[in-house]
CHARMM internal coordinates of N, CA and C (Angstrom, degrees):
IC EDIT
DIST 1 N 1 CA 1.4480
DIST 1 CA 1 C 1.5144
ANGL 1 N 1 CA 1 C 108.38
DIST 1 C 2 N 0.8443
ANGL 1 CA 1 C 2 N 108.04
DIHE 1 N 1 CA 1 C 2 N 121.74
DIST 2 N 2 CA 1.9941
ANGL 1 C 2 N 2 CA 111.28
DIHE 1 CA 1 C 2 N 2 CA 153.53
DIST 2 CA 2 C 1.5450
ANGL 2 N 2 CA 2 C 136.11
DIHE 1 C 2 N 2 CA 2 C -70.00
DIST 2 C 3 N 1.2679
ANGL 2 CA 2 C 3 N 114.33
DIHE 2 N 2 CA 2 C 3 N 125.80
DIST 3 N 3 CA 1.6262
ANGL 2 C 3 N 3 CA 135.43
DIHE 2 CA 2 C 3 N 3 CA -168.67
DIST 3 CA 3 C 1.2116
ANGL 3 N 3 CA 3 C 88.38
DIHE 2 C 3 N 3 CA 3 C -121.93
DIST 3 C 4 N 1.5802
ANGL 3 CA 3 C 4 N 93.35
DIHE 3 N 3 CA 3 C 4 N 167.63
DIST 4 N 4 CA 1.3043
ANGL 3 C 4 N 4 CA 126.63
DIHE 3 CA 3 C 4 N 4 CA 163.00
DIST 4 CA 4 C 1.4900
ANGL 4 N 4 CA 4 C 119.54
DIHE 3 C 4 N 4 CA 4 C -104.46
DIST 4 C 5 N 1.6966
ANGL 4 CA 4 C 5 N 129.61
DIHE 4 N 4 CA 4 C 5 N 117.70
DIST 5 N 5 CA 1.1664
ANGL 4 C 5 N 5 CA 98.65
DIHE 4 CA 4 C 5 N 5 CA 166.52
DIST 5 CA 5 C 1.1380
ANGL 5 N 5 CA 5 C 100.20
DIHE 4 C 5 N 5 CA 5 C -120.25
DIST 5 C 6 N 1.5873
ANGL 5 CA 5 C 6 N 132.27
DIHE 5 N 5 CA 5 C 6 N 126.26
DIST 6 N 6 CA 1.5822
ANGL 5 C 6 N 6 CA 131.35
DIHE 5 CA 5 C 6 N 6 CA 142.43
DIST 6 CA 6 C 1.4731
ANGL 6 N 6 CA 6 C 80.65
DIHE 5 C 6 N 6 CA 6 C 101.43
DIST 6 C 7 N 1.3859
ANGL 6 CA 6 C 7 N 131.65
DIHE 6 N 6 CA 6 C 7 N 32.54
DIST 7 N 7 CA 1.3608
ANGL 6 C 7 N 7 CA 131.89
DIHE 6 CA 6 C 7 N 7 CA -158.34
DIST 7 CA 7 C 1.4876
ANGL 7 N 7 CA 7 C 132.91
DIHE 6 C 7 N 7 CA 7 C 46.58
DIST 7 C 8 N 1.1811
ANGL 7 CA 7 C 8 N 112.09
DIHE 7 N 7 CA 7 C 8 N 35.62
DIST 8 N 8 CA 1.4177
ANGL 7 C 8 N 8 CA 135.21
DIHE 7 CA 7 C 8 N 8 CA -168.50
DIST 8 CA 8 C 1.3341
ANGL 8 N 8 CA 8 C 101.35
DIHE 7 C 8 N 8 CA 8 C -134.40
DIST 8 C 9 N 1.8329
ANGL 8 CA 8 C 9 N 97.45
DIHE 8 N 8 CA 8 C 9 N 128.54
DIST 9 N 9 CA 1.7821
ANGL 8 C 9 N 9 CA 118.18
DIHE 8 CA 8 C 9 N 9 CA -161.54
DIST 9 CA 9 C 1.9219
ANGL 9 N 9 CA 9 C 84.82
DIHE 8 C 9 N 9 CA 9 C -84.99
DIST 9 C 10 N 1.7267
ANGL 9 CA 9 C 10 N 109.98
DIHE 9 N 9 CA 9 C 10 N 138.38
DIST 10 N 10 CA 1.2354
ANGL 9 C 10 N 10 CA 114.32
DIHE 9 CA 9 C 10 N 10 CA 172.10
DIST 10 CA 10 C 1.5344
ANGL 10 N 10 CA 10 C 94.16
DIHE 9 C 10 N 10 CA 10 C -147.37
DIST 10 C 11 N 1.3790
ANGL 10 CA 10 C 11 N 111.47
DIHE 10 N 10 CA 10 C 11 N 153.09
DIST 11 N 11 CA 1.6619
ANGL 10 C 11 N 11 CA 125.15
DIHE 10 CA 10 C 11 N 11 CA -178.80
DIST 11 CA 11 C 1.5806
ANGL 11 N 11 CA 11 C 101.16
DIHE 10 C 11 N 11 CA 11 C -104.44
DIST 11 C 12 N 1.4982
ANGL 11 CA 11 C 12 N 116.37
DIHE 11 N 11 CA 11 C 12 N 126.34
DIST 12 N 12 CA 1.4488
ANGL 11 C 12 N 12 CA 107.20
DIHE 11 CA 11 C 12 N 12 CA 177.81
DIST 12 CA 12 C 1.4422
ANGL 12 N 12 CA 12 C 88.66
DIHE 11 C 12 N 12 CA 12 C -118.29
DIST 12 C 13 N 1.4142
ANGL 12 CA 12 C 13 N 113.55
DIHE 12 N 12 CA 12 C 13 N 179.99
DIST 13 N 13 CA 1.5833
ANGL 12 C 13 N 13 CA 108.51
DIHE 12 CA 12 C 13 N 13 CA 149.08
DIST 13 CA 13 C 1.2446
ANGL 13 N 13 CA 13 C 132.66
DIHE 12 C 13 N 13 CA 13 C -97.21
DIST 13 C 14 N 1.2230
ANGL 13 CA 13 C 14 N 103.02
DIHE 13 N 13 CA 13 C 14 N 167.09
DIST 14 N 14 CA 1.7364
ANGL 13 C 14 N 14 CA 105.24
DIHE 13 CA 13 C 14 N 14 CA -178.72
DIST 14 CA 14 C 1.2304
ANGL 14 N 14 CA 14 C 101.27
DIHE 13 C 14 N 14 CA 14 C -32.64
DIST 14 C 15 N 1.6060
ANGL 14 CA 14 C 15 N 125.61
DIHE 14 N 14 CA 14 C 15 N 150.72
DIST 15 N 15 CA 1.6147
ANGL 14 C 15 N 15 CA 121.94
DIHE 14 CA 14 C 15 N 15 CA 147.06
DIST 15 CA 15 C 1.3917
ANGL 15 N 15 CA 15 C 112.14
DIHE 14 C 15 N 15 CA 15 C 105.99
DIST 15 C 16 N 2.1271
ANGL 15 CA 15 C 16 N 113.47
DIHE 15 N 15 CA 15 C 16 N -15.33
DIST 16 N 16 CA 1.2135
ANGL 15 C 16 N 16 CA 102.40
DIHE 15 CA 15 C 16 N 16 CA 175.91
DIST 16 CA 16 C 1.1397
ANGL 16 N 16 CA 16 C 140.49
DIHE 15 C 16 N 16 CA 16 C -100.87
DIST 16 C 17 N 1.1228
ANGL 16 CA 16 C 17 N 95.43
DIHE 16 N 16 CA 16 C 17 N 171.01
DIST 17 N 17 CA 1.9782
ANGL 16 C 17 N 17 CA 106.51
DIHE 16 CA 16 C 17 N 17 CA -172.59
DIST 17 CA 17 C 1.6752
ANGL 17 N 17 CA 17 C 106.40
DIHE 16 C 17 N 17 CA 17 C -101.75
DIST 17 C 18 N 2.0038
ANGL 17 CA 17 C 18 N 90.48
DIHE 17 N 17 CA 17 C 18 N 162.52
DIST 18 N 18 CA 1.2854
ANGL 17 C 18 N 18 CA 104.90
DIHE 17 CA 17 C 18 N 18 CA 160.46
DIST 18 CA 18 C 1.6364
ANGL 18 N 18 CA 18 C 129.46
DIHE 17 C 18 N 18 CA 18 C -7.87
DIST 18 C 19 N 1.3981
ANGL 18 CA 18 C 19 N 86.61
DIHE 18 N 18 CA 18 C 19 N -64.66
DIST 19 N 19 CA 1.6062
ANGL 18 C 19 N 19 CA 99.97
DIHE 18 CA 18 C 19 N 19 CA -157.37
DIST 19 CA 19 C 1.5747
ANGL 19 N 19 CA 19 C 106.97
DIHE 18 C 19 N 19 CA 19 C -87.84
DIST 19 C 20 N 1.3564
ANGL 19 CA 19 C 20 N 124.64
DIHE 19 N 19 CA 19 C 20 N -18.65
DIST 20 N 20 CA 1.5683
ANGL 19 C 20 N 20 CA 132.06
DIHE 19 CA 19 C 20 N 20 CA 146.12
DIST 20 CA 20 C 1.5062
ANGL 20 N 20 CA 20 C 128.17
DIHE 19 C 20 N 20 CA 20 C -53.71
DIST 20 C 21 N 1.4765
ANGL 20 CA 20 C 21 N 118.06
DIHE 20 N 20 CA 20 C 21 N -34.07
DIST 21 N 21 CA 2.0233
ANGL 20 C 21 N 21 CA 129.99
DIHE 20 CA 20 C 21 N 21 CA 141.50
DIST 21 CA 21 C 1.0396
ANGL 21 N 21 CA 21 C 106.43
DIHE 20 C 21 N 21 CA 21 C -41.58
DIST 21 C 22 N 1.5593
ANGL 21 CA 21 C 22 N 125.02
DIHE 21 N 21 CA 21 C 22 N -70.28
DIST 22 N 22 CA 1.3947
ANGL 21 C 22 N 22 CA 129.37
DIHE 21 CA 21 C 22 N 22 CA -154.26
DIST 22 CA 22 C 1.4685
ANGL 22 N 22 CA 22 C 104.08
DIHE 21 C 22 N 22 CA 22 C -77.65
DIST 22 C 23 N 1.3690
ANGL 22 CA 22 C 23 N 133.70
DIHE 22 N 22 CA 22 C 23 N 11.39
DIST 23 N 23 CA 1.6285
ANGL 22 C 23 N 23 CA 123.73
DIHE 22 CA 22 C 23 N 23 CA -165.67
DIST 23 CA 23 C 2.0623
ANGL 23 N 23 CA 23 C 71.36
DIHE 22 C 23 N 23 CA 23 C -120.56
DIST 23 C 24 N 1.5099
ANGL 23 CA 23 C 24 N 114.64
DIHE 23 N 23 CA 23 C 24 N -54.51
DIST 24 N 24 CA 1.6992
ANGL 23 C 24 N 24 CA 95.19
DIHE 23 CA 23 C 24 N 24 CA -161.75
DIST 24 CA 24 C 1.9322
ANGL 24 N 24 CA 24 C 88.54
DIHE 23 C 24 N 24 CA 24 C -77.14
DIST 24 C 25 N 0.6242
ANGL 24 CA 24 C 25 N 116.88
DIHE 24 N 24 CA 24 C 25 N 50.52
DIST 25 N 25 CA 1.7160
ANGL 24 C 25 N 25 CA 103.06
DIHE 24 CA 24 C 25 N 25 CA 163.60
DIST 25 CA 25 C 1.5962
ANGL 25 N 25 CA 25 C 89.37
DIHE 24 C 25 N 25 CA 25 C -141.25
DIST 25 C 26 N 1.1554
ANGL 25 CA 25 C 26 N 131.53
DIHE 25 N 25 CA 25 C 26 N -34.24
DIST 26 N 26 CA 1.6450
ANGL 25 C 26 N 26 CA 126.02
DIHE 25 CA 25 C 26 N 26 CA 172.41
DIST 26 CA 26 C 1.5028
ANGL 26 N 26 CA 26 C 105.62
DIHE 25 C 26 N 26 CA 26 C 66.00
DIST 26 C 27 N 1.7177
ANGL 26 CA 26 C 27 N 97.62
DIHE 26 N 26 CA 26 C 27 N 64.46
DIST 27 N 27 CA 1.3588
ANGL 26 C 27 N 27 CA 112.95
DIHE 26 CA 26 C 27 N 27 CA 171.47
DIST 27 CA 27 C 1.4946
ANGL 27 N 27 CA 27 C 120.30
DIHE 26 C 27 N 27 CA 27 C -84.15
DIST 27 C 28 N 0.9771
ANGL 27 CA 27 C 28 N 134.25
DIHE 27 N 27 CA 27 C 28 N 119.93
DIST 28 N 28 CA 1.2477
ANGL 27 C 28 N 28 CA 152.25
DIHE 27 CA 27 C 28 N 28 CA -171.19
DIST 28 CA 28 C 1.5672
ANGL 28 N 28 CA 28 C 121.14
DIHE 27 C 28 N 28 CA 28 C -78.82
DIST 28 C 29 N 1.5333
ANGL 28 CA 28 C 29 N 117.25
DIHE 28 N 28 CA 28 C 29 N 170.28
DIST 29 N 29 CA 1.4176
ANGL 28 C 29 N 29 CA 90.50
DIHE 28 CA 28 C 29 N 29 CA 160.93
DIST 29 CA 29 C 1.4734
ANGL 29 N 29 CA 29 C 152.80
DIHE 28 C 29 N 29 CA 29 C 69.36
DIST 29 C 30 N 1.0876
ANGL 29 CA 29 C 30 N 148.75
DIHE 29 N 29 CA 29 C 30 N -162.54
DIST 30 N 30 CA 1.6178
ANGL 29 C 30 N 30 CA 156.19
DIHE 29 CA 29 C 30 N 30 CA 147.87
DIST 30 CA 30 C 1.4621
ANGL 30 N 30 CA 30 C 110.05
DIHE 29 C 30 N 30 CA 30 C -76.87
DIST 30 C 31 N 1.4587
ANGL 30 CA 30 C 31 N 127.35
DIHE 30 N 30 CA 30 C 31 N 102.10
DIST 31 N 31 CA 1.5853
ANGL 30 C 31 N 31 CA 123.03
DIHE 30 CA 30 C 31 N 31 CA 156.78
DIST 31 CA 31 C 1.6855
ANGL 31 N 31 CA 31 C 87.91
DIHE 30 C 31 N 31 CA 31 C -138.25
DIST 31 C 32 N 1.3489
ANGL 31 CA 31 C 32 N 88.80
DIHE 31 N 31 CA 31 C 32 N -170.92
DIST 32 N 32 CA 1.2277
ANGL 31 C 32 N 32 CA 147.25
DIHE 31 CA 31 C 32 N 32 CA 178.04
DIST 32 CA 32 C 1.5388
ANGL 32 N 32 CA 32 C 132.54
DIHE 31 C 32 N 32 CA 32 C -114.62
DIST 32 C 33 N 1.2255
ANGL 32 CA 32 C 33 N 128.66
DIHE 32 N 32 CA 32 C 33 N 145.50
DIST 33 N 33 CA 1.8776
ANGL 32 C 33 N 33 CA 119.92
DIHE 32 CA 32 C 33 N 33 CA -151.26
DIST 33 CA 33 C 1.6204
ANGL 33 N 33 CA 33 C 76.57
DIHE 32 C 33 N 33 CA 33 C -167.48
DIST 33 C 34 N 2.0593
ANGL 33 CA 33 C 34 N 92.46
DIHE 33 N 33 CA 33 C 34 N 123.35
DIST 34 N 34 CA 1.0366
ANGL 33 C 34 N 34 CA 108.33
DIHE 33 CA 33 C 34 N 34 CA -173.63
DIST 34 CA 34 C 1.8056
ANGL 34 N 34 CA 34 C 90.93
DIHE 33 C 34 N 34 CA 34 C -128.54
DIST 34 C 35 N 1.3430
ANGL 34 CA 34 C 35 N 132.39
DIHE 34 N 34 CA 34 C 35 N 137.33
DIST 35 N 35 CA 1.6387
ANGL 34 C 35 N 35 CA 125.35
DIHE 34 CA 34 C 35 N 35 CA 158.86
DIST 35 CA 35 C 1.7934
ANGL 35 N 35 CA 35 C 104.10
DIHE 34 C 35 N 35 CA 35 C -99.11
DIST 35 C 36 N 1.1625
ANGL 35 CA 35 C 36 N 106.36
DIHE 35 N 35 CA 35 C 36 N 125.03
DIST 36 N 36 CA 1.6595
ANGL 35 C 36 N 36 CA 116.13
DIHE 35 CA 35 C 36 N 36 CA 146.78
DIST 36 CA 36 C 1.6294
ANGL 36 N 36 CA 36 C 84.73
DIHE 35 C 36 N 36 CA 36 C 66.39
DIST 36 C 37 N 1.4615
ANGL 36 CA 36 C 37 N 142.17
DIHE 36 N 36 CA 36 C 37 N 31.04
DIST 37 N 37 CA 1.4134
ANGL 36 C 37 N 37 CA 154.30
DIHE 36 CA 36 C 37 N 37 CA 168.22
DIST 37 CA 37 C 1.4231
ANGL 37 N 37 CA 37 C 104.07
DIHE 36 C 37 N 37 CA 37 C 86.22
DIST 37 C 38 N 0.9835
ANGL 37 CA 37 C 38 N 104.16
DIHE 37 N 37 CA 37 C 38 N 11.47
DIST 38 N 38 CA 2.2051
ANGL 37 C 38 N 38 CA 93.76
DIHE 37 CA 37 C 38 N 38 CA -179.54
DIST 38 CA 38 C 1.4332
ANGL 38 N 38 CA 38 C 103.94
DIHE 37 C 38 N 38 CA 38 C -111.42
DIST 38 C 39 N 1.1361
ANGL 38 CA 38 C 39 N 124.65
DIHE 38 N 38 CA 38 C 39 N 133.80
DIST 39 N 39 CA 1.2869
ANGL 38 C 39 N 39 CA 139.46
DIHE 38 CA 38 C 39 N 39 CA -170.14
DIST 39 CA 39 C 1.5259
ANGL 39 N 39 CA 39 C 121.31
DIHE 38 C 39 N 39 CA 39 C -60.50
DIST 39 C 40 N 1.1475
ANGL 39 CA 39 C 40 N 140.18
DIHE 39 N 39 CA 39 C 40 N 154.44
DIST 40 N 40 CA 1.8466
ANGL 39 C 40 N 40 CA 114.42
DIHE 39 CA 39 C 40 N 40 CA 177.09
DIST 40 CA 40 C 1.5576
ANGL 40 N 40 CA 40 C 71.36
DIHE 39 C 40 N 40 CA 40 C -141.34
DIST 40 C 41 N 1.6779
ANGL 40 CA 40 C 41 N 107.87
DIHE 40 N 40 CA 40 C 41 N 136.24
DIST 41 N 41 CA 1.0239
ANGL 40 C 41 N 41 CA 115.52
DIHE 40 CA 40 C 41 N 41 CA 136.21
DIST 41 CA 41 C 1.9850
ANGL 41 N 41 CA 41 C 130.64
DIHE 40 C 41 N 41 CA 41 C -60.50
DIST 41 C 42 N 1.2502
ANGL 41 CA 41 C 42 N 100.39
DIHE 41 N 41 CA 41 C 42 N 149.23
DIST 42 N 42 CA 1.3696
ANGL 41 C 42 N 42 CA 114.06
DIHE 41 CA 41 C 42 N 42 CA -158.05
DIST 42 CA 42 C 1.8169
ANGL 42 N 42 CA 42 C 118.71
DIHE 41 C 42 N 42 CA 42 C -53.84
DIST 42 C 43 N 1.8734
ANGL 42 CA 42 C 43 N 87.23
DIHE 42 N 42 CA 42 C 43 N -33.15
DIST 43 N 43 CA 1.4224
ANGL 42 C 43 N 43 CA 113.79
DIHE 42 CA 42 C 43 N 43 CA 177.88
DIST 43 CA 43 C 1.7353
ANGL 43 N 43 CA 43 C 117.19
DIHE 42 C 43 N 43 CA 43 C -70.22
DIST 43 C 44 N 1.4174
ANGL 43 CA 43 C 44 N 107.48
DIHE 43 N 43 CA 43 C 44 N 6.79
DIST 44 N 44 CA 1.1763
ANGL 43 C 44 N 44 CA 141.01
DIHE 43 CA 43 C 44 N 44 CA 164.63
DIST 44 CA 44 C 1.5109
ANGL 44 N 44 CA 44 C 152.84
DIHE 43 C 44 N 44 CA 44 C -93.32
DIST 44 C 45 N 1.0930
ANGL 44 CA 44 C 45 N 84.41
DIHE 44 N 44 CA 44 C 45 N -37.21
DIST 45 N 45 CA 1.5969
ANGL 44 C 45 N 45 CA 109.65
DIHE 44 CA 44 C 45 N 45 CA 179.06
DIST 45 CA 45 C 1.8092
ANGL 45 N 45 CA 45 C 116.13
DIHE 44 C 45 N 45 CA 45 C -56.22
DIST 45 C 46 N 0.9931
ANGL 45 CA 45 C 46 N 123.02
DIHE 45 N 45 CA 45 C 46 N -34.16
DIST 46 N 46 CA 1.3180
ANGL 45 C 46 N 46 CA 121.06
DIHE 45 CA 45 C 46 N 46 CA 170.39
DIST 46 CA 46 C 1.4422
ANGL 46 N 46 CA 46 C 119.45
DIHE 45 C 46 N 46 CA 46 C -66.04
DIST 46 C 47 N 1.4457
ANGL 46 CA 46 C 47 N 110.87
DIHE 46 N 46 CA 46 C 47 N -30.59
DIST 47 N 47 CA 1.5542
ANGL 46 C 47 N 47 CA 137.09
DIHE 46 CA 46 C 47 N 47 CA -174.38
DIST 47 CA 47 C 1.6644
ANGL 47 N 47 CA 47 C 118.13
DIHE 46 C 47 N 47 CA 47 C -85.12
DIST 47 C 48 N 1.9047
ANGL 47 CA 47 C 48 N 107.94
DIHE 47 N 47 CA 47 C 48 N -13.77
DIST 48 N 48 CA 1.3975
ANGL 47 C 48 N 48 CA 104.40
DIHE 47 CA 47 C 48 N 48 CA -167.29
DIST 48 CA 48 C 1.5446
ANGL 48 N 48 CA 48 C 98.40
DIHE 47 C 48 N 48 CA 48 C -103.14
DIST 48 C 49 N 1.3779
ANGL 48 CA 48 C 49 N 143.60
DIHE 48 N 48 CA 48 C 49 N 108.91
DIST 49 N 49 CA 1.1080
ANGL 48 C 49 N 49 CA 148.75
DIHE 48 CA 48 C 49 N 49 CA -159.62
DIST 49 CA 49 C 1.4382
ANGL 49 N 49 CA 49 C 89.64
DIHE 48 C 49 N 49 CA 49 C -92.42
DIST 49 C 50 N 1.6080
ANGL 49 CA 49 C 50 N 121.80
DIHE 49 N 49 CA 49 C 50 N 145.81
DIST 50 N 50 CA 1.3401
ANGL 49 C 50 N 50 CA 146.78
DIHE 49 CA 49 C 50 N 50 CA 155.22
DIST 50 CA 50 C 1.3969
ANGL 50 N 50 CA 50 C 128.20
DIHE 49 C 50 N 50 CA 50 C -73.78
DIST 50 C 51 N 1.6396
ANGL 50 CA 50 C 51 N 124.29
DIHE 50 N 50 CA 50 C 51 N 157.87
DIST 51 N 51 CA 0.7159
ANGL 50 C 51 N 51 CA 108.08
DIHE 50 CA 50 C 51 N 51 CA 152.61
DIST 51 CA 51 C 1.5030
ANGL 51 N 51 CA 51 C 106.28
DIHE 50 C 51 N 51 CA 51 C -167.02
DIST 51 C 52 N 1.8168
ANGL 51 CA 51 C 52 N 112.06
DIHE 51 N 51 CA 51 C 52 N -174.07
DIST 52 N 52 CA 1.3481
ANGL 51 C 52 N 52 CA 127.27
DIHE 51 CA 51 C 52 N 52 CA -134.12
DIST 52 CA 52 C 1.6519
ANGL 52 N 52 CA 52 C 93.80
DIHE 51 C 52 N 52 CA 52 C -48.71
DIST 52 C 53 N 1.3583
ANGL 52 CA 52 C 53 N 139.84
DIHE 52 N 52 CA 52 C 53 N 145.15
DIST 53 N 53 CA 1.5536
ANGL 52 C 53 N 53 CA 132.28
DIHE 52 CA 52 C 53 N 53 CA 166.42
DIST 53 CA 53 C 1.9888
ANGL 53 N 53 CA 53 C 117.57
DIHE 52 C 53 N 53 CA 53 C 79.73
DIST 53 C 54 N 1.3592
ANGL 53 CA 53 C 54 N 104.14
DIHE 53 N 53 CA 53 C 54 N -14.35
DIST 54 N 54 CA 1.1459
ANGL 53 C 54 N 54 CA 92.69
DIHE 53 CA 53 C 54 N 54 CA 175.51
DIST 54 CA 54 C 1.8734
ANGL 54 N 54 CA 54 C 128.35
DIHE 53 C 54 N 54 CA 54 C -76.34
DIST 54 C 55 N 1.4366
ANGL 54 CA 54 C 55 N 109.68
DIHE 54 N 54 CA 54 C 55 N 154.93
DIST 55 N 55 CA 0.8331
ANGL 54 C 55 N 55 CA 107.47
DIHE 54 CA 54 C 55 N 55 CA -150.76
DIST 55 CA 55 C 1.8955
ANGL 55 N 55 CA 55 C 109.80
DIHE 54 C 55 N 55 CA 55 C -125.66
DIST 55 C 56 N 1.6315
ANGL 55 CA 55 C 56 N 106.31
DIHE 55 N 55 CA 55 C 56 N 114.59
DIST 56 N 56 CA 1.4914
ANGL 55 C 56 N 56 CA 119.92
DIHE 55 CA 55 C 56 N 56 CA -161.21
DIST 56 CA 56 C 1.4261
ANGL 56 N 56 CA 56 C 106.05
DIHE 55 C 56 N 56 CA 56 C -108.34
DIST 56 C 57 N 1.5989
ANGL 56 CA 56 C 57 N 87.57
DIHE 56 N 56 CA 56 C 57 N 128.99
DIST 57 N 57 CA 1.9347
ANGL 56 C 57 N 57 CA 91.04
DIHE 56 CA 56 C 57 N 57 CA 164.92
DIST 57 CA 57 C 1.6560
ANGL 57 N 57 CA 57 C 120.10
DIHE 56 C 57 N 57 CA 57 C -107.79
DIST 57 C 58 N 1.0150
ANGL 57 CA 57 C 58 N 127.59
DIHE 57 N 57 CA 57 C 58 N 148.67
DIST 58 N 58 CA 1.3338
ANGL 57 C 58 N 58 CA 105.97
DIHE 57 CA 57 C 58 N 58 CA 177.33
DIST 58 CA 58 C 2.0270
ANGL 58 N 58 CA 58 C 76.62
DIHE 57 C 58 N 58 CA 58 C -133.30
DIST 58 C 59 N 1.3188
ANGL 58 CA 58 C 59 N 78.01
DIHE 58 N 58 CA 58 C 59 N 141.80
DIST 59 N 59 CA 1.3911
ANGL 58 C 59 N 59 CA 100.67
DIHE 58 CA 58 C 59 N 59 CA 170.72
DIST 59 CA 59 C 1.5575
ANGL 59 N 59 CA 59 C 138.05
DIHE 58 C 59 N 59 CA 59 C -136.60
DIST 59 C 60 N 1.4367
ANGL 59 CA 59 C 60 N 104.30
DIHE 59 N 59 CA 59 C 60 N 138.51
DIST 60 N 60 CA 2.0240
ANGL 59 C 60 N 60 CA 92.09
DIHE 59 CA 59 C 60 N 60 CA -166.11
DIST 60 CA 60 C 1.8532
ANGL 60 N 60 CA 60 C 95.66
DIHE 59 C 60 N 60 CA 60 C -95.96
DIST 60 C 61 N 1.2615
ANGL 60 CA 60 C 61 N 95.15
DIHE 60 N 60 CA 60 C 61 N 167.09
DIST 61 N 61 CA 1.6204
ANGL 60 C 61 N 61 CA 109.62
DIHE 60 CA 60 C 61 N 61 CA 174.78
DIST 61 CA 61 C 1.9954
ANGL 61 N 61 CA 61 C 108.81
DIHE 60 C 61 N 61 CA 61 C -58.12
DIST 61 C 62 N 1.0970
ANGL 61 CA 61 C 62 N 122.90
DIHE 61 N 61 CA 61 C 62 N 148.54
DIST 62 N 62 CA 1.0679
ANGL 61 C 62 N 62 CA 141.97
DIHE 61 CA 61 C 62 N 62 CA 167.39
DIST 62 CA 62 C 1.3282
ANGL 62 N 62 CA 62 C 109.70
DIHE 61 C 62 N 62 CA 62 C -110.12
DIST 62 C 63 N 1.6674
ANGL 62 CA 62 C 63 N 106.06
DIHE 62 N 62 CA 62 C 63 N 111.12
DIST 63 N 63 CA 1.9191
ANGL 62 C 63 N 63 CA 93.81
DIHE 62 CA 62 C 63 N 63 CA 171.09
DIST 63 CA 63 C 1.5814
ANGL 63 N 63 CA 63 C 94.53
DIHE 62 C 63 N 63 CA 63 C -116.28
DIST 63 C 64 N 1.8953
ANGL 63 CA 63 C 64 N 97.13
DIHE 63 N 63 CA 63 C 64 N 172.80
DIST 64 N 64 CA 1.2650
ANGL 63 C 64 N 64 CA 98.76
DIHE 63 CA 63 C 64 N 64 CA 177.34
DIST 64 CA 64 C 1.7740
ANGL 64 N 64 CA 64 C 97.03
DIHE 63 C 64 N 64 CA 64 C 124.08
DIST 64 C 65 N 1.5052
ANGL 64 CA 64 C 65 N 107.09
DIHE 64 N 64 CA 64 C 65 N 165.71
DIST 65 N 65 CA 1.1504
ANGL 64 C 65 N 65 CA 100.17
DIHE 64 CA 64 C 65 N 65 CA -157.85
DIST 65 CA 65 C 1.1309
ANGL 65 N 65 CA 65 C 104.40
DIHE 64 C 65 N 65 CA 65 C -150.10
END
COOR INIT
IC SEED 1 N 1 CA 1 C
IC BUILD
């Protein structure tokens, strides 16, 4: 199936989750992982299943003022 992550076309397979995006995008670090604009906590991500067209942000902290 095809997603979006960060507006970037990616092919997962049937069946995946959150936390299967965030391993082929090789997010690093401190972010944040949003599906279709709603937030998933992290303790989640294995549990939030995808699908065909949906659309994921993962996002890092911004500091500064």
């Amino acid at each position: 199936m095809r997603v979006l992550i960060n507006h970037q076309p990616h092919d997962l397979p049937e069946g995946a989750t959150l936390a299967d995006a965030v391993q082929v995008f090789q997010a690093s670090g401190p972010f944040a992982a949003a599906v279709n604009l709603h937030f998933v906590p992290r303790a989640q991500y294995g549990q939030t299943a995808l699908a065909e067209g949906d659309q994921i942000e993962i996002i890092a902290p911004v500091t500064g003022g």
